[in-house]
N, C-alpha and C positions, 0 to 999 in steps of 0.2 A: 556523434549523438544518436540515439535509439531514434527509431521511427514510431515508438511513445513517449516518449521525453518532449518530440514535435509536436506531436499533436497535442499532448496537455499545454505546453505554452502556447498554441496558437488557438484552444478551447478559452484559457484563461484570458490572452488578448483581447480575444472576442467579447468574452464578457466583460472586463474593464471596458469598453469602447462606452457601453450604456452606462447613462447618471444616473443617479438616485431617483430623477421623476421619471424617468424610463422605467424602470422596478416598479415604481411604487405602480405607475400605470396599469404593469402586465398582473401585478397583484390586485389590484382592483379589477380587473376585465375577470380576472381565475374567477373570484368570488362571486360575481356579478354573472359571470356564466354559470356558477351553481347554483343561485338566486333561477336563474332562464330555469335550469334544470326541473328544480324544487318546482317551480310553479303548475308544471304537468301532472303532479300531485291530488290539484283541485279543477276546476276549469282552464281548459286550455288557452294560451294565449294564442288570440288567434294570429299575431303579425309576429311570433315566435322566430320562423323563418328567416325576416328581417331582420330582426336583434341579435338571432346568431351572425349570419354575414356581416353585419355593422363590427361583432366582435372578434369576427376574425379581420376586417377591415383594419379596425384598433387596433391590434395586434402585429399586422402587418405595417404600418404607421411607424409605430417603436422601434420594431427592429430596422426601418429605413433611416431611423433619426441620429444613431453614426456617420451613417454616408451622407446624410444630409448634414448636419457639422460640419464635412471638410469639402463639402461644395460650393457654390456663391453665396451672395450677399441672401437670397431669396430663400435659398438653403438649409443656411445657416439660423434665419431667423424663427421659419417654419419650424426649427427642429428641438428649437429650447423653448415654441410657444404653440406648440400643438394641443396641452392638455389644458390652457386654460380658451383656445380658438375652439375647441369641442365642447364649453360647457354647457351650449344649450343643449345637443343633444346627448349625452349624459343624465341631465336632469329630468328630459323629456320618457329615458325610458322608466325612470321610477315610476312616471304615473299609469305608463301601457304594464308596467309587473304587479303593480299593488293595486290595481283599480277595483278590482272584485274584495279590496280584504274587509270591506264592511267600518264599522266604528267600535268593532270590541277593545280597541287598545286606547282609544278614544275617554272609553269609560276609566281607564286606568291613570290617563293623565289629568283627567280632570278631577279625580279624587283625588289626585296626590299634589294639582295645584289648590284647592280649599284647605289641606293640609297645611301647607308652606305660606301660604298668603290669606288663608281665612274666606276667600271667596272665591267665583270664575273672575278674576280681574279683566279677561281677556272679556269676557261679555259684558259687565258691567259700565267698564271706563269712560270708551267712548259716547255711553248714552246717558250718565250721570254727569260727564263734562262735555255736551256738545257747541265746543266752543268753534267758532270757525279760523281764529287764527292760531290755534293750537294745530286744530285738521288741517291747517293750508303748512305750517311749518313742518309737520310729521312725515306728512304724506309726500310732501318736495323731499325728504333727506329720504323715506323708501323709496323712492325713485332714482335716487343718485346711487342704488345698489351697484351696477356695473362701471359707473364711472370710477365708484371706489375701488372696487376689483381690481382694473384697470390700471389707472390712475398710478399707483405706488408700484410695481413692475416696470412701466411702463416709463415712469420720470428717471427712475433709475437706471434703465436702460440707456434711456437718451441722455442723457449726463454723463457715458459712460462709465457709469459702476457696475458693471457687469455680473461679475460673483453674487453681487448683492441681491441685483433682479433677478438673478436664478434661484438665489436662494428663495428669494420671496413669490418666484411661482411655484414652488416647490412646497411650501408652507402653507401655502392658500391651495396647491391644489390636493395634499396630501388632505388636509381640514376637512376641504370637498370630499375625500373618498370615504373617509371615516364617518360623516354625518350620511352618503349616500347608501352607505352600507349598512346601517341602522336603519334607516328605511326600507329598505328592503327585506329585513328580516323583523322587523317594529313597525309597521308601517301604521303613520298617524294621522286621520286626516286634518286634523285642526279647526280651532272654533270657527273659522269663515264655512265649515261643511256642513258644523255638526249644529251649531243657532242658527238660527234667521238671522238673516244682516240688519242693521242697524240703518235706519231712515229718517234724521233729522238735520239740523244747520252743518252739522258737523260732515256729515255723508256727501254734502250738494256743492263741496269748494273744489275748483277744478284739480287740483292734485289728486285728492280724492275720486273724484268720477275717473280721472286716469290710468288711475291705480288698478282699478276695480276692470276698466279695460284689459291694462294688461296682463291680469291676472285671470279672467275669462277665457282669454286666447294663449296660457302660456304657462300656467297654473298645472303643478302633476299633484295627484291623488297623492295623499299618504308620505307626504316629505315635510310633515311638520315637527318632529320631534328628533333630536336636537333642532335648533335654528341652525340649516347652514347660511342662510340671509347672517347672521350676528356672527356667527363662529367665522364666517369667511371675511366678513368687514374686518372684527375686529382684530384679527390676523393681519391682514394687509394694509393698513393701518399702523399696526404695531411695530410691522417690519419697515412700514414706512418711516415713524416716527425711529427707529434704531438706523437707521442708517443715513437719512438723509430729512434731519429734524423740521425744517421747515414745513416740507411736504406731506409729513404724519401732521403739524400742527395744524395745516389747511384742511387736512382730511377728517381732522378729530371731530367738531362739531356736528359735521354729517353723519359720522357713525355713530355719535351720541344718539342724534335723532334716529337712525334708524333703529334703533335696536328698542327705543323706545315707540316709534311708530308698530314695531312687527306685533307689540301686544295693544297699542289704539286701536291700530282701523278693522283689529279683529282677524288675523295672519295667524297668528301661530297665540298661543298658551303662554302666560305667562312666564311657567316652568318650561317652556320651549325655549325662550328667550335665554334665561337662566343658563341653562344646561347647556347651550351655546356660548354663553360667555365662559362656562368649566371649559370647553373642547378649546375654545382657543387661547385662553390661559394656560393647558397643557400645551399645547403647539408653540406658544411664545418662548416658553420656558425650555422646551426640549432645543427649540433652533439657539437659545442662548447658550447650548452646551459647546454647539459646535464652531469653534474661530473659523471666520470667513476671510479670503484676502480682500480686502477692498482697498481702492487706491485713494490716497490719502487728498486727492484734489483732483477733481475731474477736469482731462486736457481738452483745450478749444475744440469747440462744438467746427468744423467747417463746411459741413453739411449732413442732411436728413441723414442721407444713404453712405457716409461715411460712418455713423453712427449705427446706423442698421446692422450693415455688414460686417465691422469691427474693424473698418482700417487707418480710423484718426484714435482708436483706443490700442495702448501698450499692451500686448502679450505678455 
């Protein structure tokens, strides 16, 4: 055998070692570091420095999450759920990239939501219905954002359907890249920026005061169009309810509500919501092309960390 014939099969090995969220990751950081780039365009970002390291950080993650696969239980787990344990910070850099981008795109969705809906429904709603137990249901189901997230990976997991929760963080975090990446080059701040907030029965129910907590401390600039809030629910959700019916049934209500909350409490545009439920309508459909293995009955659960690590679940 040639001393190039080697090396292409052991280039090719290498790259099969990486899955699909591995890629999709390094293709998000590519772009997302051209986003860093672009940004020296206008006013500099001043914690730039940071953002690159973080992305050669990222980067450096990915290509360890082969060798993490064929190492322990710890490993193993780190390495299929790295991109959805990074998604605060992820979210967090949209709002240090796009903070300076002002509210010109702002003006474009809110013309094109009067358009679709005949009004701002996003500013209107909550102050024409300020009911308090409509605000106390709304605002409990946006706040179960990450348990949903969660929640459908993560059941699946521990039940040992394995393929399945890969597939489904791969679903939800691909959603993520695609709505993140739009904001970065779209960047929206949405009606909680661009109105005054809304002050009456409806504002004063504690989900609501919660919300708005952690939305002050956690909240990035110019991530409101697409909703990934809806586009990511209703992915993980969806992927829940395909593979393990029960558990999308328990989760559906909540993502009813949220999706409906993100245009109450005044989050995002109503066309923000919308155009989130288009993104992951495409992501439901595209994951339905592709057949999964999944085991037809998940075998005895006999502990956490049997399940963690995959050694009560059949190869």
């Amino acid at each position: 055998m040639r001393a190039g014939e080697i090396v292409g099969r052991s280039v090719v090995a290498s790259w099969n070692a990486f899955t699909p969220i591995d890629l999709a990751t390094l293709l998000y950081v590519a772009v997302a570091t051209i986003a860093l780039g672009l940004s020296f365009t206008g006013d500099d970002i001043a914690a730039w420095p940071w953002l690159a390291v973080a992305h050669l950080l990222l980067v450096g993650l990915v290509l360890l999450a082969p060798a993490g696969r064929r190492a322990g239980p710890a490993g193993r787990f780190l390495a299929e759920w790295y991109p959805m344990l990074l998604l605060g910070g992820l979210y967090a850099e949209i709002g240090v990239l796009t903070l300076d981008a002002g509210f010109q795109n702002d003006w474009t969705i809110q013309r094109l939501e009067e358009w679709v809906f005949g009004s701002e429904v996003a500013y209107r709603w909550i102050r024409e219905v300020p009911s308090p137990t409509l605000s106390w249901a709304l605002h409990a189901c946006y706040l179960a954002y990450y348990p949903i997230l969660f929640a459908s990976p993560l059941g699946l997991w521990l039940i040992g359907r394995r393929d399945a929760s890969r597939h489904t963080i791969f679903a939800v975090m691909v959603t993520f890249y695609i709505c993140y990446l739009v904001f970065l080059f779209f960047p929206v701040a949405g009606p909680r920026y661009a109105f005054d907030l809304a002050s009456n029965a409806a504002t004063d129910v504690i989900p609501a005061r919660l919300t708005e907590w952690v939305l002050d401390h956690g909240d990035s600039w110019g991530a409101a169009f697409p909703s990934s809030h809806v586009a990511a629910s209703v992915v993980a959700t969806g992927m829940a309810l395909r593979f393990w019916r029960p558990l999308g049934v328990a989760l559906l209500p909540f993502t009813g509500g949220l999706v409906l909350a993100v245009v109450y409490g005044q989050f995002h545009y109503a066309v923000d919501a919308l155009s989130g439920l288009v993104v992951a309508a495409g992501m439901l459909a595209v994951m339905r092309w592709k057949e999964v293995a999944v085991p037809a009955e998940a075998p005895p659960i006999g502990s956490v960390v049997g399940v963690l690590d995959g050694s009560s679940v059949p190869r």
